[in-house]
TIVO-2410 file (N, C-alpha, C; in nm, 3 decimals):
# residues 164
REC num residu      c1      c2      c3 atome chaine
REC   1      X   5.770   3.086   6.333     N      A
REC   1      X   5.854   2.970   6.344    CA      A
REC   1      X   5.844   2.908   6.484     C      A
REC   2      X   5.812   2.969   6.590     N      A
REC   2      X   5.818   2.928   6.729    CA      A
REC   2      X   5.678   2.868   6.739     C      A
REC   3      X   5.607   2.939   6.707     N      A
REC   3      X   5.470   2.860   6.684    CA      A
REC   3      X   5.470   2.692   6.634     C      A
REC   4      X   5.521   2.642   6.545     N      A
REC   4      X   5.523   2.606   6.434    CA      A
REC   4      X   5.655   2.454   6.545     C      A
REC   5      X   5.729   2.525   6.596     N      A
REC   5      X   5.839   2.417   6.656    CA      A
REC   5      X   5.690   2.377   6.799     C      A
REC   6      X   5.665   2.501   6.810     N      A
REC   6      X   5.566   2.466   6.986    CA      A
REC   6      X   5.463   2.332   6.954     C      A
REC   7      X   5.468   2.371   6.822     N      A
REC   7      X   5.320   2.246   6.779    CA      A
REC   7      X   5.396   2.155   6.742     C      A
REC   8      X   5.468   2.111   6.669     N      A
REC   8      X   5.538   2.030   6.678    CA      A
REC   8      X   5.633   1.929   6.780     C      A
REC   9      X   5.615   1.998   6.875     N      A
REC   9      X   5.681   1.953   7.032    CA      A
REC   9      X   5.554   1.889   7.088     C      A
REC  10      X   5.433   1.944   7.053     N      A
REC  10      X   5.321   1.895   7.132    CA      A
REC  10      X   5.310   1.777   7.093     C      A
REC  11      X   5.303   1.823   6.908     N      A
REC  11      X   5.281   1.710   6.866    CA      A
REC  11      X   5.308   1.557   6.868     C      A
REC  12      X   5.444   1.557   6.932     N      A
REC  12      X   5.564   1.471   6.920    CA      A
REC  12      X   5.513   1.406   7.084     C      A
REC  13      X   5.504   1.459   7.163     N      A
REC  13      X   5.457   1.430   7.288    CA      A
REC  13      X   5.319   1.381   7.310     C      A
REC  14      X   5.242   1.359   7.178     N      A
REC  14      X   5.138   1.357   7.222    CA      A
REC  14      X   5.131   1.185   7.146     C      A
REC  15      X   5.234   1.173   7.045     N      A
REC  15      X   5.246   1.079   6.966    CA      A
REC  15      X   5.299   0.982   7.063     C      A
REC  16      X   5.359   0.989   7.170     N      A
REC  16      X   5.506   0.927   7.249    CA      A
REC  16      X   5.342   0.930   7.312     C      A
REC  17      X   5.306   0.948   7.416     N      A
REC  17      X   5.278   0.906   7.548    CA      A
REC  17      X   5.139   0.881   7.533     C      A
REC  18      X   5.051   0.937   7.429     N      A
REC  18      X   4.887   0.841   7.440    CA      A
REC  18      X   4.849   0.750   7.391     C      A
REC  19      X   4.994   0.633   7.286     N      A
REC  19      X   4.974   0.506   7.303    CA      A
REC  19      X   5.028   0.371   7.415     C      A
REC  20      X   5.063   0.509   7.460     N      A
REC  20      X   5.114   0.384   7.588    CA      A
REC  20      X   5.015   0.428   7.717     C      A
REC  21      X   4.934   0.523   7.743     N      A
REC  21      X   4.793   0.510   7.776    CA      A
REC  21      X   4.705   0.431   7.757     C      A
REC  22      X   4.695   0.450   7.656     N      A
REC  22      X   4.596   0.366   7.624    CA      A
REC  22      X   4.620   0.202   7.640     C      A
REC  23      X   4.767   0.180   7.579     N      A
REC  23      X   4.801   0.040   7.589    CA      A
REC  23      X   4.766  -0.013   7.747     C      A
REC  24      X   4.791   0.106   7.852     N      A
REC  24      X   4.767   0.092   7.997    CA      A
REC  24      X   4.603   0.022   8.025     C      A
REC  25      X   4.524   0.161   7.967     N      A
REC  25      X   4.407   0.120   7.999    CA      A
REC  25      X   4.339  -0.042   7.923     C      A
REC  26      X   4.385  -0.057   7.847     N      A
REC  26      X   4.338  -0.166   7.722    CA      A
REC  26      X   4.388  -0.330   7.877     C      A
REC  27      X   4.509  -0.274   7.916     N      A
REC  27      X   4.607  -0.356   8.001    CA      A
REC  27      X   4.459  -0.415   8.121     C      A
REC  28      X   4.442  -0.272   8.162     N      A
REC  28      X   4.351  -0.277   8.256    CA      A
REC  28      X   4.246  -0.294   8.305     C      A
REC  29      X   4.158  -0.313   8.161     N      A
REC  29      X   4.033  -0.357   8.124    CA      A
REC  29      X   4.060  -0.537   8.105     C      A
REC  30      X   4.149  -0.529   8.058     N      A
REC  30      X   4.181  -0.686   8.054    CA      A
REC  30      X   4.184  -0.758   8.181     C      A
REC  31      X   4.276  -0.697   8.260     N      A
REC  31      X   4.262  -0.763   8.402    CA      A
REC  31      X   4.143  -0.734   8.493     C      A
REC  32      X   4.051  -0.636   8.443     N      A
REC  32      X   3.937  -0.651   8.523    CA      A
REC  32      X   3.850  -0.752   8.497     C      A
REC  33      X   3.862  -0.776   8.381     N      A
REC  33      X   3.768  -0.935   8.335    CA      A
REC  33      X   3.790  -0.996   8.379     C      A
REC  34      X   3.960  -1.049   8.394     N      A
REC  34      X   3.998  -1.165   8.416    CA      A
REC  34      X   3.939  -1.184   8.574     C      A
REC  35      X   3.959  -1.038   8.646     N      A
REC  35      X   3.901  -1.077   8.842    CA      A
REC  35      X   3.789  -1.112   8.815     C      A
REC  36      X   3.717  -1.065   8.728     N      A
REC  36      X   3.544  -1.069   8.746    CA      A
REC  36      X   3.501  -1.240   8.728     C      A
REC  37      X   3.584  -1.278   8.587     N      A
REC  37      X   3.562  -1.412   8.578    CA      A
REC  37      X   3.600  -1.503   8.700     C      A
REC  38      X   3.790  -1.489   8.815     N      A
REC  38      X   3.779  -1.542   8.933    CA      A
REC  38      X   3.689  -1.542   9.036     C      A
REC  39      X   3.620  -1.422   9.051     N      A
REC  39      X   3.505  -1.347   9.139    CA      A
REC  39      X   3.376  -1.506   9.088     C      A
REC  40      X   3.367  -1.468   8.989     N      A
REC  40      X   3.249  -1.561   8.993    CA      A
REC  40      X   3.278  -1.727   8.987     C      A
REC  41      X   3.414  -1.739   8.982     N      A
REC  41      X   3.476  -1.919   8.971    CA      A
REC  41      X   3.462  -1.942   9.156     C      A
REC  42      X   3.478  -1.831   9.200     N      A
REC  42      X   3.476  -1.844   9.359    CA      A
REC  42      X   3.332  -1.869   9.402     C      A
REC  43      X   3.284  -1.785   9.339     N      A
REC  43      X   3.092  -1.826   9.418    CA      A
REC  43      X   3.077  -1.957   9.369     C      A
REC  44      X   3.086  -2.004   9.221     N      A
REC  44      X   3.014  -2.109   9.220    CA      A
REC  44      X   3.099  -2.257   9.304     C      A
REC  45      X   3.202  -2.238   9.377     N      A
REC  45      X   3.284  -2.300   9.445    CA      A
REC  45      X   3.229  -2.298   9.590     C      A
REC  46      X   3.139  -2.150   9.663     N      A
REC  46      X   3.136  -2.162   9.741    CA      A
REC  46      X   3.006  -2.202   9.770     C      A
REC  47      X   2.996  -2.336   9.878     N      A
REC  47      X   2.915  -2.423   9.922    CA      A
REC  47      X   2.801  -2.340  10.032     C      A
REC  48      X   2.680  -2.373   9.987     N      A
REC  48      X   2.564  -2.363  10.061    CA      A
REC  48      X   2.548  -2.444  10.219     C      A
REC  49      X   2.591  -2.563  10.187     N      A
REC  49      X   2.599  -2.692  10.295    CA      A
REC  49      X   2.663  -2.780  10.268     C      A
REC  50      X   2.751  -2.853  10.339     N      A
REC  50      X   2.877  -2.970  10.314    CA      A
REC  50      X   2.836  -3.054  10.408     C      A
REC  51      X   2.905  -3.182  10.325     N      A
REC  51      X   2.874  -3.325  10.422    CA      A
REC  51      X   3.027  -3.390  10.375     C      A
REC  52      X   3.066  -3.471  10.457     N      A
REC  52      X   3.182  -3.516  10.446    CA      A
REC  52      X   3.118  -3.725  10.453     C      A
REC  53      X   3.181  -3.799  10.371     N      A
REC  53      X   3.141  -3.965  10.365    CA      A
REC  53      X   3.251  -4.050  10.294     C      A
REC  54      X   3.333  -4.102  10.380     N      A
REC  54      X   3.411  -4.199  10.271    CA      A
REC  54      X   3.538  -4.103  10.198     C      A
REC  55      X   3.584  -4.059  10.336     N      A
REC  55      X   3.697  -3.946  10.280    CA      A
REC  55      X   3.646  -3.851  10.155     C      A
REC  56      X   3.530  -3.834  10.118     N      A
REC  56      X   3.491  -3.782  10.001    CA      A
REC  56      X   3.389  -3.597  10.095     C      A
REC  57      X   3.422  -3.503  10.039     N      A
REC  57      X   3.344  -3.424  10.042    CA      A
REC  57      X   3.233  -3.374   9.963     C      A
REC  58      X   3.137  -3.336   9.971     N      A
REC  58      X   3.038  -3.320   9.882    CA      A
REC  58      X   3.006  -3.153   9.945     C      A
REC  59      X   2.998  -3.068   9.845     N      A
REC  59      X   2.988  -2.949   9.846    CA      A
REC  59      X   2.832  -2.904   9.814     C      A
REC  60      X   2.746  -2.868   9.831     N      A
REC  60      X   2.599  -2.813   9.800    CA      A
REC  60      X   2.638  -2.685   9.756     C      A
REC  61      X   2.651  -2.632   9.611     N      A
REC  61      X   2.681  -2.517   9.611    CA      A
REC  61      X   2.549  -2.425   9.533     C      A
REC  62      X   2.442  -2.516   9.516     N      A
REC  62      X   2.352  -2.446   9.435    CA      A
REC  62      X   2.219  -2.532   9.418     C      A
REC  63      X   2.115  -2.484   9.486     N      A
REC  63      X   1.965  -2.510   9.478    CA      A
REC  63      X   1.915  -2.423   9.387     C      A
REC  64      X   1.883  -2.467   9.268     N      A
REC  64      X   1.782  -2.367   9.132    CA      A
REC  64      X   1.662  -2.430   9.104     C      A
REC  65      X   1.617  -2.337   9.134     N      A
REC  65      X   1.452  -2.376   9.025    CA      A
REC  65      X   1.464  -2.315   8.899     C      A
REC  66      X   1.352  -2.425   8.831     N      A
REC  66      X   1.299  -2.374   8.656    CA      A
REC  66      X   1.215  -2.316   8.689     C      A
REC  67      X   1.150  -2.210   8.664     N      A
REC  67      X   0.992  -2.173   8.699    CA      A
REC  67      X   0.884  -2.258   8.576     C      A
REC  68      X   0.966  -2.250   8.444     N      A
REC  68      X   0.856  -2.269   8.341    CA      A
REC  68      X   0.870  -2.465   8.363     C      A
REC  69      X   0.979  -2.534   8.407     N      A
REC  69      X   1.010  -2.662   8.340    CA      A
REC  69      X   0.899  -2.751   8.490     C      A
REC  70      X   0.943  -2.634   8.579     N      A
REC  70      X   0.892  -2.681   8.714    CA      A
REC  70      X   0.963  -2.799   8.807     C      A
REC  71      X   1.090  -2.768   8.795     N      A
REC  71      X   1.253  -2.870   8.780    CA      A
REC  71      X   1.297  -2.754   8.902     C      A
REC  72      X   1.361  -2.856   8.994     N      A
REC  72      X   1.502  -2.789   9.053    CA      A
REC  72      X   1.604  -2.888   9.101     C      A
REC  73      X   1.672  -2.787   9.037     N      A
REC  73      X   1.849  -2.883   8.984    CA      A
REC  73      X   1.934  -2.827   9.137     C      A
REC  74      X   2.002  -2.933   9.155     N      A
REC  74      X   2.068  -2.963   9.269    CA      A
REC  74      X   2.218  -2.960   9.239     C      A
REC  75      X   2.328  -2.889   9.240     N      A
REC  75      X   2.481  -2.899   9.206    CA      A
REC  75      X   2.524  -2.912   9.333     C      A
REC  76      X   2.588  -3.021   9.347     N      A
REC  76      X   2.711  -3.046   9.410    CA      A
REC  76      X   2.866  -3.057   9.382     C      A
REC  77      X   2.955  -2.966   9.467     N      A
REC  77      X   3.124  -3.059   9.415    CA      A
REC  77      X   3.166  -3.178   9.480     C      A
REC  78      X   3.246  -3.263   9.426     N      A
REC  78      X   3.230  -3.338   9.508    CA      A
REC  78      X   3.392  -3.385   9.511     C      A
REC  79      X   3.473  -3.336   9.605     N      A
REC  79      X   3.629  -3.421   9.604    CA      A
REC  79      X   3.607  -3.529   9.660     C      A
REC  80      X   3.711  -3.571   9.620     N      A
REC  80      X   3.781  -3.741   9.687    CA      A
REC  80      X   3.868  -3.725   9.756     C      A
REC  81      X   3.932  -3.744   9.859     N      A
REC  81      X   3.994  -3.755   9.940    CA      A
REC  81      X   4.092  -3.904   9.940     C      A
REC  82      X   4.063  -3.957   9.904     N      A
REC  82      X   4.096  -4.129   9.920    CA      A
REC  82      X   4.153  -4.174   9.828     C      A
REC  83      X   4.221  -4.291   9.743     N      A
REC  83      X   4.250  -4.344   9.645    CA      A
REC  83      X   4.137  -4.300   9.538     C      A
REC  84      X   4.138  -4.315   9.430     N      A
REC  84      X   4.061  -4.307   9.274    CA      A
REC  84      X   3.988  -4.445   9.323     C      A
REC  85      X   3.841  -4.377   9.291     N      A
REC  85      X   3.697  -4.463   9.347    CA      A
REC  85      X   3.613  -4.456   9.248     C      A
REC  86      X   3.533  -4.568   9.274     N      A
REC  86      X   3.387  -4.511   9.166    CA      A
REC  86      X   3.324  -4.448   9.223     C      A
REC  87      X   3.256  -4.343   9.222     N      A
REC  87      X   3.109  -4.290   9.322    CA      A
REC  87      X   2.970  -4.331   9.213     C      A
REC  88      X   2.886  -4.412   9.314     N      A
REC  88      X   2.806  -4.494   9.272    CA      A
REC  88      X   2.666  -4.417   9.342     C      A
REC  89      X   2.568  -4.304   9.258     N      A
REC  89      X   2.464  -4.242   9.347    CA      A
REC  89      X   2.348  -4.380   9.276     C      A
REC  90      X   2.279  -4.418   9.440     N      A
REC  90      X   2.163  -4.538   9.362    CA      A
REC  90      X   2.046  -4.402   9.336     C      A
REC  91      X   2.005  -4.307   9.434     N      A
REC  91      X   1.875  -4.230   9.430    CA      A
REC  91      X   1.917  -4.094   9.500     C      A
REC  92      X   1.851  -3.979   9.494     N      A
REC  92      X   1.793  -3.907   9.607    CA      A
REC  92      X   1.674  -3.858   9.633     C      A
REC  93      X   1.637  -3.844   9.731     N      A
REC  93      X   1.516  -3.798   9.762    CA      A
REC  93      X   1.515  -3.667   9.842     C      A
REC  94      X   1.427  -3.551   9.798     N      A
REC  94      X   1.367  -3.499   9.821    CA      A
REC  94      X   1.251  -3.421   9.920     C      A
REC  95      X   1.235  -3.377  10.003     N      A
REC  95      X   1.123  -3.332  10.090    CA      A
REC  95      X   1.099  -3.217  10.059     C      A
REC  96      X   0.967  -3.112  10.052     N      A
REC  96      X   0.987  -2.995  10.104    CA      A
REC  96      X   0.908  -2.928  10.210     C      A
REC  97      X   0.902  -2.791  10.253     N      A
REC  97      X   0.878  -2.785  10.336    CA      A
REC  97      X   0.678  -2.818  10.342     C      A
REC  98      X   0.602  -2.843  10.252     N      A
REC  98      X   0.478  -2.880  10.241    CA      A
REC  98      X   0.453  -3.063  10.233     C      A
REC  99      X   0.591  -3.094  10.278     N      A
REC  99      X   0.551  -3.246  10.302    CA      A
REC  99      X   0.534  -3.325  10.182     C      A
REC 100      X   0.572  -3.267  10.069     N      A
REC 100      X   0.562  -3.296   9.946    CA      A
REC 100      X   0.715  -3.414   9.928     C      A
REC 101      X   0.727  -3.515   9.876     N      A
REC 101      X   0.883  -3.558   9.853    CA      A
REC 101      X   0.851  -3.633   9.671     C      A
REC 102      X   0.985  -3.552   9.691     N      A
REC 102      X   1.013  -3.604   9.541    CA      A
REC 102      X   1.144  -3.696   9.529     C      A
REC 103      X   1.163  -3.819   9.419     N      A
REC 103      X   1.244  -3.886   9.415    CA      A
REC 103      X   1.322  -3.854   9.273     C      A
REC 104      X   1.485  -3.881   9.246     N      A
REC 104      X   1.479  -3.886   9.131    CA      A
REC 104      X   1.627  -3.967   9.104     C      A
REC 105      X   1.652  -4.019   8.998     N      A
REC 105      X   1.767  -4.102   8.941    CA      A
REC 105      X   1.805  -4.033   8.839     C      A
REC 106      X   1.812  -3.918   8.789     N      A
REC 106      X   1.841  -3.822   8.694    CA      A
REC 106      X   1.961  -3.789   8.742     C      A
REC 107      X   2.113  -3.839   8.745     N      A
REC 107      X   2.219  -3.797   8.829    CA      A
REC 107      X   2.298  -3.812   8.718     C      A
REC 108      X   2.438  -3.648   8.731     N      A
REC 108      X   2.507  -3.705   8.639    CA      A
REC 108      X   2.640  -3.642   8.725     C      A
REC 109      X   2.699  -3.731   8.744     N      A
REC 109      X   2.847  -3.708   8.795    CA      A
REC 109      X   2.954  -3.683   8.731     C      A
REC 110      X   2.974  -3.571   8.720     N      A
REC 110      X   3.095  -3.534   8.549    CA      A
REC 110      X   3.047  -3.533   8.475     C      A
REC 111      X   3.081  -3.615   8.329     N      A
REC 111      X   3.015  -3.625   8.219    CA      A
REC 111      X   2.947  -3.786   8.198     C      A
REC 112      X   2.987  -3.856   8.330     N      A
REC 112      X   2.899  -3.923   8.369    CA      A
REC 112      X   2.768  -3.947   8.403     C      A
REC 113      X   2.727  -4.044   8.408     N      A
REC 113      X   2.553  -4.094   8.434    CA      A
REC 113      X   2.592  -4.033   8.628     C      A
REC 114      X   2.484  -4.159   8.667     N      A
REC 114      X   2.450  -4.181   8.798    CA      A
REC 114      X   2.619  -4.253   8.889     C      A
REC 115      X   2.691  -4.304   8.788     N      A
REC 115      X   2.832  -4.383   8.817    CA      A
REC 115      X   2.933  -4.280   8.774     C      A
REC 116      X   3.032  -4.276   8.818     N      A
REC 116      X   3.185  -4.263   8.722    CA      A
REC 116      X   3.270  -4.229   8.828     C      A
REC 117      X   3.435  -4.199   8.733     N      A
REC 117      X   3.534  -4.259   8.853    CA      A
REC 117      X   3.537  -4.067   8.835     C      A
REC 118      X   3.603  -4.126   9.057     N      A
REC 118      X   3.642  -3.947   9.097    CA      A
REC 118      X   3.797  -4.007   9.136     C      A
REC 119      X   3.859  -3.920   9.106     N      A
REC 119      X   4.052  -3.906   9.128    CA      A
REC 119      X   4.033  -3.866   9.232     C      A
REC 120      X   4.168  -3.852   9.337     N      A
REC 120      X   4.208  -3.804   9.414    CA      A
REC 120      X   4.226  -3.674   9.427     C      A
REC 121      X   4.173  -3.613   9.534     N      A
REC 121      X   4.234  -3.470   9.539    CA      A
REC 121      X   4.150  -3.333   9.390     C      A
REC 122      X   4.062  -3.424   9.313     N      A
REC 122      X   4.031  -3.325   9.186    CA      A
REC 122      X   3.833  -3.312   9.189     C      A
REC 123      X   3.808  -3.191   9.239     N      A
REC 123      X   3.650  -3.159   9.214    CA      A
REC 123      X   3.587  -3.224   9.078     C      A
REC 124      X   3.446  -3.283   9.099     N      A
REC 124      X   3.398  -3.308   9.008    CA      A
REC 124      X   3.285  -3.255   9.062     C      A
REC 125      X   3.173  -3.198   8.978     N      A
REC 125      X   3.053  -3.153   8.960    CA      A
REC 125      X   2.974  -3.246   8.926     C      A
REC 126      X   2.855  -3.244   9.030     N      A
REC 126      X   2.775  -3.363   8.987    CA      A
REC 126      X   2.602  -3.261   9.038     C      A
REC 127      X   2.514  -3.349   8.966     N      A
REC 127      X   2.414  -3.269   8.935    CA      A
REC 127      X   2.288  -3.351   8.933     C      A
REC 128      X   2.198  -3.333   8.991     N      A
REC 128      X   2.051  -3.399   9.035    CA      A
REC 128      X   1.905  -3.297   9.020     C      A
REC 129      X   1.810  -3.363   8.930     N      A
REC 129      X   1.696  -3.251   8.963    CA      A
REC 129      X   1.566  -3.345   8.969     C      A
REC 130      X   1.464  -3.257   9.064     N      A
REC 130      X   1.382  -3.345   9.073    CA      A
REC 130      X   1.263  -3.261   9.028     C      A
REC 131      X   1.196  -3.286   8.941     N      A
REC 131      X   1.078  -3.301   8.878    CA      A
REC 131      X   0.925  -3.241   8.936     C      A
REC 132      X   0.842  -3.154   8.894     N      A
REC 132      X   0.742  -3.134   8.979    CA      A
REC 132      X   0.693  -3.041   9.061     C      A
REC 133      X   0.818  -2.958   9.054     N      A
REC 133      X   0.812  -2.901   9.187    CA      A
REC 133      X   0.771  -2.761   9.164     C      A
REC 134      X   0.667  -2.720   9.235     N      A
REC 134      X   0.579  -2.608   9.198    CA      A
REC 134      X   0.701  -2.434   9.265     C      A
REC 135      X   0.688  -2.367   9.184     N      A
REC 135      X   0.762  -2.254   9.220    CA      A
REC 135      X   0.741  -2.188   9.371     C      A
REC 136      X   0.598  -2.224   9.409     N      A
REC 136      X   0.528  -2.157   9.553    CA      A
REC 136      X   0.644  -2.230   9.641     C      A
REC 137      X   0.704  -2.339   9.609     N      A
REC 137      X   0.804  -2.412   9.729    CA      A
REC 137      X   0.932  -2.296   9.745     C      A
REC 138      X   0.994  -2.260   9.848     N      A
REC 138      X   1.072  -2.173   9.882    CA      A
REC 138      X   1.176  -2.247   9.917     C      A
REC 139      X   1.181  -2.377   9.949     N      A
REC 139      X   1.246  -2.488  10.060    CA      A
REC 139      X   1.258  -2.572  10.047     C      A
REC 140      X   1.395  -2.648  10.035     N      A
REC 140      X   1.379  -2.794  10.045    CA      A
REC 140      X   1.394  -2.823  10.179     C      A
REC 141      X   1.309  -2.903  10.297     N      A
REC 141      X   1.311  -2.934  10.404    CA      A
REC 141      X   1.464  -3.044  10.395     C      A
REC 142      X   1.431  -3.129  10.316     N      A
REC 142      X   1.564  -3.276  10.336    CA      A
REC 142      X   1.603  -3.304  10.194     C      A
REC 143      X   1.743  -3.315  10.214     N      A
REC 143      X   1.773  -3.351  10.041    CA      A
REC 143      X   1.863  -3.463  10.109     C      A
REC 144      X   1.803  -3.611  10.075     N      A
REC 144      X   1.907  -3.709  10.122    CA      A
REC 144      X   1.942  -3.784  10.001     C      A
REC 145      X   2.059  -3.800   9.979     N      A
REC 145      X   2.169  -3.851   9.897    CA      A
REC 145      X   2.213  -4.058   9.945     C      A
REC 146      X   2.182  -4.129   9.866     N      A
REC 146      X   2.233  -4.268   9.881    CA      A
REC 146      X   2.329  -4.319   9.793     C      A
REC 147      X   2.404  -4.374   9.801     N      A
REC 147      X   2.539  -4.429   9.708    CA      A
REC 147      X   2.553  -4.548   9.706     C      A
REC 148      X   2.677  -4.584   9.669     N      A
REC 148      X   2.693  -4.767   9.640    CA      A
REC 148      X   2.811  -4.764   9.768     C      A
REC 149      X   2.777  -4.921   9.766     N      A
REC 149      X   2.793  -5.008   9.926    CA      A
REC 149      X   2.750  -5.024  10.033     C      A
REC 150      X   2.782  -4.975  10.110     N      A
REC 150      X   2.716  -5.037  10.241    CA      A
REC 150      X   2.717  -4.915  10.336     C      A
REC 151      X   2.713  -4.810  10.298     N      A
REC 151      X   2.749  -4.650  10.299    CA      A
REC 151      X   2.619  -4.603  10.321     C      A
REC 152      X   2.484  -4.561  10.447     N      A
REC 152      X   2.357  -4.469  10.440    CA      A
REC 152      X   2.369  -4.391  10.353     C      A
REC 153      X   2.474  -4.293  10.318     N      A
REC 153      X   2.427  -4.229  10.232    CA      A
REC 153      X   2.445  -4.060  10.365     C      A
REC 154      X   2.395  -3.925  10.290     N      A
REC 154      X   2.407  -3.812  10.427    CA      A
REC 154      X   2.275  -3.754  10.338     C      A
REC 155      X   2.278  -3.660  10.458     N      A
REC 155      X   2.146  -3.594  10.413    CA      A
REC 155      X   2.212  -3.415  10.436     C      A
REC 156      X   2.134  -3.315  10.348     N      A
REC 156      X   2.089  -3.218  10.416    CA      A
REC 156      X   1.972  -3.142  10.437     C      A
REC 157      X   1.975  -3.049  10.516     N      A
REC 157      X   1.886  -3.038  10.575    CA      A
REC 157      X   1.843  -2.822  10.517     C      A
REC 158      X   1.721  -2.818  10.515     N      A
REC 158      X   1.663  -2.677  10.525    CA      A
REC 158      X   1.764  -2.610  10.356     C      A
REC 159      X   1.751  -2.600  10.260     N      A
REC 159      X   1.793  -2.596  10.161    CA      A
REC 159      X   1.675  -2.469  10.074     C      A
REC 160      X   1.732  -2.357  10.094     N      A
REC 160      X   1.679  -2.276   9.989    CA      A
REC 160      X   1.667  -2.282   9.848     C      A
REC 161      X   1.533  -2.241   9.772     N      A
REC 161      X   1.576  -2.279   9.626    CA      A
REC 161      X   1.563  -2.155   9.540     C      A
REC 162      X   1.616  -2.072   9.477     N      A
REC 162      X   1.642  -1.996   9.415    CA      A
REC 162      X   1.593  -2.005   9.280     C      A
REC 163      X   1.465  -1.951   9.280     N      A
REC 163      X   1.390  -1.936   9.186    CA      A
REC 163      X   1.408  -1.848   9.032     C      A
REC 164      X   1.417  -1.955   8.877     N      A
REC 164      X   1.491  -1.799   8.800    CA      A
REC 164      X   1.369  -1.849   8.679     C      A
***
């Protein structure tokens, strides 16, 4: 009979406390995703090279190459600072470090073309690739950026490209 109550005590204890273990760990696996997913909302936030124009910041957060398309795509963020504007890209161009320059009008600002409106105070992702470009390039020497008005436009400068 003592046997019989002993297993039954285990039993009872074992019923009580290893679903709320588990509910722990289940808890805890959950919130490790969730960091992993902030972990990586942070890199693609954090900027390679910044230029500031027209109260507007522009973030460089990512030089990629295609290897097979022979494409490398250019992401920028880009806040506004100022009243709700259009941002108007006319071109950019390209250098690399072999003296090679490439041009391109392939721009899409949001879910916008080459145009669309940026709010105040709210990141938009905007995105440029230029065409051509052989994988042996390691470098973009100059990536200069032009816009609408009466605005040069900024450049940057020495731009790694991350080959996938």
């Amino acid at each position: 009979m003592k046997r019989i109550t002993t297993a039954l005590a285990a039993l009872a204890f074992m019923l009580c406390f290893v679903p709320i273990s588990m509910a722990q760990s289940a808890d805890c696996e959950e919130i490790k995703k969730e960091n992993e997913y902030l972990k990586k909302a942070l890199n693609i936030l954090t900027p390679v090279k910044t230029a500031t124009s027209k109260k507007m910041d522009f973030l460089l957060t990512k030089c990629e190459g295609n290897i097979k398309e022979q494409t490398v795509t250019i992401t920028l963020v880009v806040t506004n600072h100022g009243p709700n504007t259009e941002l108007n890209f006319r071109k950019t161009t390209g250098v690399d470090v072999e003296a090679n320059e490439y041009e391109t009008y392939r721009i899409k600002i949001g879910s916008g073309g080459s145009s669309n409106k940026v709010f105040t105070d709210v990141p938009v992702k905007t995105v440029f690739q230029y065409e051509k470009v052989l994988p042996s390039i390691k470098l973009m020497k100059l990536i200069a950026l032009e816009f609408g008005g009466n605005d040069p436009g900024f450049e940057y400068k020495d731009i790694p490209i991350t080959w996938k």
